[in-house]
C-alpha positions in Angstrom: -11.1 -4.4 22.3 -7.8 -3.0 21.8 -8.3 -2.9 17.7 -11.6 -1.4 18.3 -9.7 1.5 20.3 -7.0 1.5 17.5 -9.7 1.8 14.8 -11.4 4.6 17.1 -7.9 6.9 17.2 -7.3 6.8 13.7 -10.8 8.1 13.1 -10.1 10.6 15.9 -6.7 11.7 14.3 -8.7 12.1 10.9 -11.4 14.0 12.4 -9.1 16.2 14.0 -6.7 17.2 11.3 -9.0 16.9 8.3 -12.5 18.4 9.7 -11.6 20.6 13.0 -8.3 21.8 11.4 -5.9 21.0 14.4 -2.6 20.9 14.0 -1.3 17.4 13.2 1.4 17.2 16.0 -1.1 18.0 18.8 -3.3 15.7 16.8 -1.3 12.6 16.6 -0.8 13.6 20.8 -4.3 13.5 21.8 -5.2 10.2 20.1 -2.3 8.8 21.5 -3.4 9.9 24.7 -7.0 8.2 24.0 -5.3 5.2 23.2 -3.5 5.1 26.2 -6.4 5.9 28.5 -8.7 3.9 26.5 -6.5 1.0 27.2 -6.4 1.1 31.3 -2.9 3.1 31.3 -2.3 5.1 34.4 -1.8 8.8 34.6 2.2 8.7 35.2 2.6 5.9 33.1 1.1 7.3 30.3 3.3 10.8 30.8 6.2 8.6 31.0 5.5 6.7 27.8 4.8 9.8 25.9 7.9 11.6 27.4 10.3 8.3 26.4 8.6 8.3 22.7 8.9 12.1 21.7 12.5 12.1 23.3 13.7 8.9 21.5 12.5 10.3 18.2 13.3 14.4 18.5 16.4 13.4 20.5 18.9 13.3 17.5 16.9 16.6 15.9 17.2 18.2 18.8 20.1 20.3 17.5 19.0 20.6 13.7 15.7 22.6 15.1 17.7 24.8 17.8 19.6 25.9 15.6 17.0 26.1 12.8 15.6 28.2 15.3 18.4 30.7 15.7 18.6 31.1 12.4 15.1 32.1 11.6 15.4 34.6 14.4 18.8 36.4 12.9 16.5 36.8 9.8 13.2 37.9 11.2 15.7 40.4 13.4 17.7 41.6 11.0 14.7 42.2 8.4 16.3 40.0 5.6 12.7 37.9 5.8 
């Protein structure tokens, strides 16, 4: 059942980015969420699991974007974009 499910998100994830145009990200976030649903998780402890994988991974890039950020707001502000 679970490869079934698997198979079922990846065709999800394709259908959303390649036919209905969504951005990957939020993508990639909703078949992860049908996954998790799909396979008996609970409300919170899906939250949770989601939470704990997007921190782990944008945790060290955290910085890197704020100040990308900044950056592209001194330019935008300024008028030098």
């Amino acid at each position: 059942m679970t490869i079934i499910v698997l198979l079922i998100a990846i065709l999800l994830l394709l259908l959303l980015i390649g036919w209905l145009k969504i951005n990957p990200f939020v993508s990639l976030l909703l078949s992860a969420l049908f996954v998790g649903i799909a396979n008996g998780m609970t409300l919170n402890k899906l939250i949770s699991a989601v939470n704990t994988g997007i921190g782990a991974t944008l945790g060290p890039l955290i910085i890197t974007l704020v100040f990308g950020m900044v950056l592209g707001t001194v330019l935008s502000e300024t008028g030098a974009v």
